[in-house]
N, C-alpha and C positions, 0 to 999 in steps of 0.2 A: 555732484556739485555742492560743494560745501561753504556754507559761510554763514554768519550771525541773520540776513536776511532770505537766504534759502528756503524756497517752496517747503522743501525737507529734509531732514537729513538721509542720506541714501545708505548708509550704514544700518540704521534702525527700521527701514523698511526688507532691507535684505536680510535680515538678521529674523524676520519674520515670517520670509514666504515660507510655504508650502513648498517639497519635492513635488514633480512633477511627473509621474509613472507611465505617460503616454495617455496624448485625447485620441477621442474617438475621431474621427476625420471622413468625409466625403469621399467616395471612390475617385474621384476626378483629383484632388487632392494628394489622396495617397500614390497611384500609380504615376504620378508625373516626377517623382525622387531620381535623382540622380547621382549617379557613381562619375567621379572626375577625370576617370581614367579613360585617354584617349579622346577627351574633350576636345572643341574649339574658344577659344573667351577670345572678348576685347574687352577692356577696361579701361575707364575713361579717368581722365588724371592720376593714371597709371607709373609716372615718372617718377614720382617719390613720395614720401608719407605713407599713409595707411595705406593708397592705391597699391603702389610699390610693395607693400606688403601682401595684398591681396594675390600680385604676380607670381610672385615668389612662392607662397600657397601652392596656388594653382599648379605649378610646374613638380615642386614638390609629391606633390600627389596625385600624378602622371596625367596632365591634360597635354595634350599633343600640340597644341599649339598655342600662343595668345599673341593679342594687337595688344600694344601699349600706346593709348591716344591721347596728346597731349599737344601742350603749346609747344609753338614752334622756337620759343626763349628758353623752354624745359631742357632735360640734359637728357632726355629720349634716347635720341642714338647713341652715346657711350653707356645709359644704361640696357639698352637693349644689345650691344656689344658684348657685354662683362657678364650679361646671363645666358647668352648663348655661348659663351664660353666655359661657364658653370654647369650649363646642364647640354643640349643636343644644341650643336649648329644649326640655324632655322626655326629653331622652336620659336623663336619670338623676332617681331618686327615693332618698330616703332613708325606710327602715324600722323603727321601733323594734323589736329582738331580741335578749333577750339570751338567750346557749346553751345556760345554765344550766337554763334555765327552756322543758320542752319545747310546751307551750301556747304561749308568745309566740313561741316560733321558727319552729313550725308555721304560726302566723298570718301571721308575718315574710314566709314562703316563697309564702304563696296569696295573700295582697295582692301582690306581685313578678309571681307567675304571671297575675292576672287583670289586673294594671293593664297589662301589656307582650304578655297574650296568647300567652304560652310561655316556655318556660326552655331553655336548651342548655346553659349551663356554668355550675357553680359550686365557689367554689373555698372552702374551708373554712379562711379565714386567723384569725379570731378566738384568741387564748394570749396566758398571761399566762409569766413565768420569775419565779416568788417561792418556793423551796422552804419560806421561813415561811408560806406560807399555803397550802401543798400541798393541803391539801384543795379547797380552792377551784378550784386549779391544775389538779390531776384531771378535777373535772368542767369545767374549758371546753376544754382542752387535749385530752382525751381523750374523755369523755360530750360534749360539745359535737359532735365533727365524727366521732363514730356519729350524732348525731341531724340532722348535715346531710347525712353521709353517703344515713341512710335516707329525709330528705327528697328528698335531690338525686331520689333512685332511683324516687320516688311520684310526683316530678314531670315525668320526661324519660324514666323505664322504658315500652319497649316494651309489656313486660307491664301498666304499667297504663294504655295507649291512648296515650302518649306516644312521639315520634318517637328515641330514642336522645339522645345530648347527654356530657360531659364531665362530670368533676370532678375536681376538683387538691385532695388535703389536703396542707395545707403543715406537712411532721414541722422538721426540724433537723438538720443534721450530727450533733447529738449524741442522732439517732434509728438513725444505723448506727455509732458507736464512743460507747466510756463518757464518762461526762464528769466530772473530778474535784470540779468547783465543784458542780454542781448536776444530784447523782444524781437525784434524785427528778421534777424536770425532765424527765430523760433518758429516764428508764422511758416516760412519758406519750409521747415522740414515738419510743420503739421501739413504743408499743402502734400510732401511726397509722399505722406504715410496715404492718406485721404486719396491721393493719385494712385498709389500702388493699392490698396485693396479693391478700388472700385474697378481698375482695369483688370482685376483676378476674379470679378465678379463670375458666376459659373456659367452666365450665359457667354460671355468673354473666352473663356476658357474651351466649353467645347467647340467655340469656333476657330480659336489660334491654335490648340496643344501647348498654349504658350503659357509658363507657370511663372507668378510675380509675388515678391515679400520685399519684404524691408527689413533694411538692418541698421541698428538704432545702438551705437555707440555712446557708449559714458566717455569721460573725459579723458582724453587718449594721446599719449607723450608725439606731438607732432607739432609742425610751427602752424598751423589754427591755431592752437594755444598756446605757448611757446613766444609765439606772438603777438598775444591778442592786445598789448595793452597800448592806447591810442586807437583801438578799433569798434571801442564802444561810443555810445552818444556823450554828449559831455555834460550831460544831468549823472553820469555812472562814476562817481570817485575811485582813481587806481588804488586804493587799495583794500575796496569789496573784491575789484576783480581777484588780485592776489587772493584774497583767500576763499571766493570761489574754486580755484584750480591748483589749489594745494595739492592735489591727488591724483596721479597721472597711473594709468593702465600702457601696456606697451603696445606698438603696432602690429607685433608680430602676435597677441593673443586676440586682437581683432580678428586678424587673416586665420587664425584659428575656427574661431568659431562662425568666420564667415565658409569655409568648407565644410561647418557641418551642417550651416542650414539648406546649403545648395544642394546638400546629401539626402538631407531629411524633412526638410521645410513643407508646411503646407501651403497650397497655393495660399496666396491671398494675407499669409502670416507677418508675425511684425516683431520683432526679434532683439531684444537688448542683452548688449555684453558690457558688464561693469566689472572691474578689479581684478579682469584676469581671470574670471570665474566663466563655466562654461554658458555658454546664450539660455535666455528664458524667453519664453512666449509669452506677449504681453495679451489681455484680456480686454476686446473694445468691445464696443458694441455695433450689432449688425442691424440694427432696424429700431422704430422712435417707439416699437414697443417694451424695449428692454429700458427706455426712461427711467431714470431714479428722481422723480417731483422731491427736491429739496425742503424741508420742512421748516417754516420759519416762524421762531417764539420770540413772541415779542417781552418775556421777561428771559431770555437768554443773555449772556455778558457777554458783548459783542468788543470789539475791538472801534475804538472814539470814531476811525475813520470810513468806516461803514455805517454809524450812527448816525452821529453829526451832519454828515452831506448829505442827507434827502434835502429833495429839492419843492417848494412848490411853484410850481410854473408861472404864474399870473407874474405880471410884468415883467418877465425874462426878454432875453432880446435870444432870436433862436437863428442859427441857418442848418438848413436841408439842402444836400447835393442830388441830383438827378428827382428835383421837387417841383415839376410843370405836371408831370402825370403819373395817375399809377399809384401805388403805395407813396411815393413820395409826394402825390399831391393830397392825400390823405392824412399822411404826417402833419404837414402846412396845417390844412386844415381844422383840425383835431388840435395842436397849441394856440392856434385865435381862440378858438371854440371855447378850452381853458384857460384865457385873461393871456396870453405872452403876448407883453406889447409890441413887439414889433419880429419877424420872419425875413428871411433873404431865402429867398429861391432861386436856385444856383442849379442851370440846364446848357444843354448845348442851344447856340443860335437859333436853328433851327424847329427848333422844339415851341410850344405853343404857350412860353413861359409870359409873354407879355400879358395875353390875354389871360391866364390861367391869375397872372397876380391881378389885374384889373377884376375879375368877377370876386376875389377874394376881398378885395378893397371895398367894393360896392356892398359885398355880404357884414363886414366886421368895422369900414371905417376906413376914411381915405390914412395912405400913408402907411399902413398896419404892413403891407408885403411890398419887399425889392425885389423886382426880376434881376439877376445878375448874370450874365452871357459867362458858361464858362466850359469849358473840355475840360474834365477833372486829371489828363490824362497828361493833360499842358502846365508843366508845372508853376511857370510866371502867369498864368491864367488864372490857373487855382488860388495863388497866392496873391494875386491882385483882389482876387472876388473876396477873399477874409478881410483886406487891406480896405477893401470898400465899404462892406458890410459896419465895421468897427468906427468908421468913417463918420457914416450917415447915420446909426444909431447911438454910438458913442459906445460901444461895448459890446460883447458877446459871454452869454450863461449856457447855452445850447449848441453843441454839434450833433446833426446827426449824417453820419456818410452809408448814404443813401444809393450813390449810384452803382447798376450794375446791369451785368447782360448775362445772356443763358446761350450763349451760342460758339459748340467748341467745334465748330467749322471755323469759325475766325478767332483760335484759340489765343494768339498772343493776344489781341485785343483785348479779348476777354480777362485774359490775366492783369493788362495794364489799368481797365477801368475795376474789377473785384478785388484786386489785391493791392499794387503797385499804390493807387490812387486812396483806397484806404488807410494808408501808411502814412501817405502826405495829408489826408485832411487830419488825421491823428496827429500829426509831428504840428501840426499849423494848429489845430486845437488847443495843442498845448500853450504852442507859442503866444495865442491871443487871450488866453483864458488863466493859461498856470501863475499861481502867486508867485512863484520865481523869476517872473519875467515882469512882475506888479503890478499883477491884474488879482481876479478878486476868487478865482477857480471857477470850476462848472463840473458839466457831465458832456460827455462824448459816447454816444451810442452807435455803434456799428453794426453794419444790419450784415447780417449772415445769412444763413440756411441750416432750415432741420437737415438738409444735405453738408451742413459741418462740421454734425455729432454720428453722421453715419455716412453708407456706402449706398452706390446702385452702378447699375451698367450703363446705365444711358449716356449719361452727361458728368464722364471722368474728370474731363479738364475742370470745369463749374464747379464740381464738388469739394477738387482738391483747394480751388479758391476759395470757399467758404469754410473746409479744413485752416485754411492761414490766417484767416479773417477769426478765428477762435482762440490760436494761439498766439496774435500778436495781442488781440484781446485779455486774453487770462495775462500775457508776462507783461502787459502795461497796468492791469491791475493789480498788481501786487501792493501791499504797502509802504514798500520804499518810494515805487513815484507819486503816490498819492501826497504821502508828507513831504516833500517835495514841494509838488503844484499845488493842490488844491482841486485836482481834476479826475472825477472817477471816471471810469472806461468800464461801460457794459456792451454786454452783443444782444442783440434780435435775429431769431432763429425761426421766423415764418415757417409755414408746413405749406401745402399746396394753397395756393391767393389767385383770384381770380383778376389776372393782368398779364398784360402782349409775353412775357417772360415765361408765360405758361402756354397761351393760348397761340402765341405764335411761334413754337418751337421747334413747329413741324420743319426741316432743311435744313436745323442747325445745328445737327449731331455730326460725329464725325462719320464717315462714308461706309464702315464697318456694322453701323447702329442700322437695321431697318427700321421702315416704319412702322412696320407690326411690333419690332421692338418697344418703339416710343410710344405706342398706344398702350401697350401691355402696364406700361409702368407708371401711367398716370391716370387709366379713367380706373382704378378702383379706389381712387382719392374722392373725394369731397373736396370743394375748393372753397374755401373762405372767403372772405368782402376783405377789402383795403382797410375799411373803416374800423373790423374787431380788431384787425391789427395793428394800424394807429391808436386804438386804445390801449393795446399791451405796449407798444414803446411810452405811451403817457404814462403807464402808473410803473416802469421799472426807471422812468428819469424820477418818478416820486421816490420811491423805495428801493430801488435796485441797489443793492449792494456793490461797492469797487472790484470787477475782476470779476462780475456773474452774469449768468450766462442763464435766457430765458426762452422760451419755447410759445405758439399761437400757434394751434392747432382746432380746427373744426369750430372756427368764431367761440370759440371759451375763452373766457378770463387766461389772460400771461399765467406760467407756474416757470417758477427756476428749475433748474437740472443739477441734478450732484453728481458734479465731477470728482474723480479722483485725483487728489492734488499730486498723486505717486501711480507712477505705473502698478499695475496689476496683473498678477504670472496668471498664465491661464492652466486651469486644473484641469485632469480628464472627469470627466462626465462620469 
């Protein structure tokens, strides 16, 4: 993705990897490779574009059968007509499913499975790239390929009497770096990459047989792009977009390199194809001890708009989402404690927000905290409680979006309060705070997870939300919208914290996770206090840099993380 304001140029990073001679790999990893011939696949927005191309692959390089799943306005059945004319009568049927919609997709998947008699591989192509209709976006880009995810898994898992099998969710290049044009976009395919390695975790694995990667496409001649323009926020001037997407890869070298990682892929891998050129293994990291603590010199030449915008809190006017308890009544806390004259604490109803701002009041000064009633999930709620807040103090210098749950038994939810709902108090932050809109800027802190910079088996869906919650983070920090608003955007990346979100996790995994699982994975942690870690969101709204991203682990002082602004090929060992 190329242009004057581009993360980077991808020319000049390709131009520098390393060949890649083969890694060393996992037994579990290696033996799950698959040969295509005499397959089953379904593919999901399979009707045309790159899906379409995927089909087409497949059949090519003798898979005995495919579902092609798609909307029922798609042209499904004439193209599932014209390729079984192409290649064997019956090889392929067309499916009405749309992703959104988890009753039709389920159905989608067991008509596939009973009319072909088995599944092996499916690959989870179905997204849209419209940040005006994000919501939407959300759920097929993201809820969409959790629910093919967890069909793929019902239908080829060992564990449920199924012989093991594949599946490829296909994120985006701009699911491992930001992307300037269309953050909101970005978040959605950092959540699928974050989705897909933690559900290849290898506890995961020897229980499904089931192997999972990501395929992570650069900019690829299809109408996502083709058409993207009116698709972006309207802070994005049409002609960045134009020269972002000067440079188009074909569909049909996607579908290429998407059959050689189903060939050769390792579990849990993540896969980018840019220019036509064969796929490369991108290099994450697997756990908070491969951390890179970013180094920062205070006589380095920094760029004005990381400089200039430190903040000091005293008389700031601040709101906190899900701030009655917990880290977020710690937040509250911790800016009274540092002079911010005035707090909105923003909870559901039911939550213990009245009382929670009365003992605040009586601690710091009448009038200092608003309780504001609000479902972050509720979008006229959300936006009322900013409208109030702005109201009653006459201005906002602090957001911090705060609310979340750890519970991927009730996984939409979950997705609509860590992800969805961070989006909107980001989009509303803007609104109340960006010089564009003439107001006077701020900071907007979103609170993450050290589960956004890595993987685990327990809590796949949770992680991939705080995977999106990183990338909508980095692509609203970029410096195009800072000079813009006036509003930097950092993330908080908590490690294990001693609150309900840990302590009462027990029943809220999905049905696959035992509890001997869930104990395994948490008691060799140490759990933090609320309070070390309202101190690290205090000194990264002092010093945090626009678009950076910090870490509170074992009650220590905040430290940044060095991210790679560019994917990174993974070497063999």
């Amino acid at each position: 993705m190329l242009s004057e304001y581009s993360i980077i140029p991808l020319f000049s990073y390709l131009f520098s990897l390393s060949t890649n001679s083969g890694v060393a790999v996992e037994p579990n990893a290696l033996y799950a490779t698959m040969q295509i011939k005499g397959k089953i696949a379904l593919v999901t927005g399979g009707a045309s574009g790159i899906g379409l191309a995927y089909v087409k692959a497949l059949l090519s390089n003798g898979a005995a059968k495919v579902a092609i799943l798609d909307l029922a306005s798609s042209n499904g059945v004439e193209v599932a007509k014209n390729l079984n004319a192409e290649f064997v009568h019956g090889k392929v049927i067309f499916v009405v499913g749309d992703v959104t919609k988890s009753k039709e997709l389920e159905a989608g998947f067991a008509k596939a499975f009973e009319e072909f008699g088995g599944l092996d591989i499916v690959i989870n192509n179905a997204g849209i790239m419209d940040d005006t209709k994000w919501e939407l976006m959300v759920d097929i880009n993201y809820n969409g390929v959790v629910r093919g995810t967890l069909l793929g898994l019902k239908y080829m898992g060992k564990n449920e009497g199924g012989k093991g099998g594949t599946i490829v969710n296909v994120a985006s290049i701009v699911g491992v770096m930001p992307s300037n044009i269309f953050p909101i976009y970005s978040g959605t395919k950092h959540a699928v990459i974050g989705l897909t390695r933690s559900f290849a975790a290898p506890e995961n694995y020897d229980h499904t047989g089931v192997r999972l990667m990501s395929m992570c496409p650069d900019v690829t001649e299809t109408q996502l792009i083709t058409k993207s323009v009116g698709r972006s926020l309207s802070i994005i001037k049409t002609e960045l977009l134009n020269k972002t997407f000067n440079e188009m890869q074909s569909t049909e070298s996607v579908a290429k390199a998407m059959i050689q990682i189903i060939r050769e892929g390792e579990n849990g891998s993540s896969w980018i194809v840019t220019h036509g050129e064969p796929p490369f293994e991108v290099d994450l990291p697997e756990s908070s001890e491969k951390f890179v603590r970013k180094v920062r010199s205070i006589s380095c030449v920094t760029s004005p708009n990381l400089t200039t915008a430190n903040m000091d809190v005293k008389n700031k006017i601040a709101l906190v989402t899900g701030g009655a308890n917990g880290i977020g009544f710690a937040y509250v806390r911790e800016l009274l404690k540092n002079g911010a004259a005035h707090v909105a604490l923003l909870d559901l109803a039911n939550s213990n927000g009245d009382e929670s701002a009365r003992k605040l009041n009586e601690e710091f000064g009448a009038d200092r905290v608003l309780f504001v009633v609000c479902d972050v999930t509720k979008s006229e709620e959300f936006e009322a409680a900013f409208a109030t807040t702005v109201k009653e103090f006459g201005g906002l210098d602090i957001v911090i979006n705060n609310a979340g749950i750890m519970d991927d038994a009730r996984w939409e939810l979950e997705i609509a309060i860590n992800y969805t709902a961070v989006v909107r108090g980001t989009l509303l932050g803007y609104r109340y705070m960006g010089k564009d809109k003439g107001n006077k800027g701020g900071v907007i802190v979103n609170i993450s997870s050290v589960a956004g910079l890595v993987t685990g088996p327990t809590f796949p869906i949770y992680i991939a939300t705080k995977h999106a919650v990183i990338g909508l983070t980095r692509s609203f920090g970029v410096p195009y919208h800072f000079e813009k608003t006036g509003v930097r955007v950092v993330a908080m990346c908590p490690f294990f914290t001693n609150t309900q979100l840990i302590t009462a996790s027990a029943g809220r995994t999905l049905d696959s996770v035992s509890a001997e699982d869930l104990e395994k994975s948490i008691s060799p942690y140490p759990m933090q206090t609320p309070e070390s870690v309202a101190e690290g969101v205090l000194h990264i709204i002092r010093v945090g840099d626009n678009g950076s991203l910090w870490v509170v682990q074992n009650g220590e002082p905040a430290f940044e993380v060095q991210v790679a602004d560019q994917p990174v090929k993974k070497v063999s060992a």
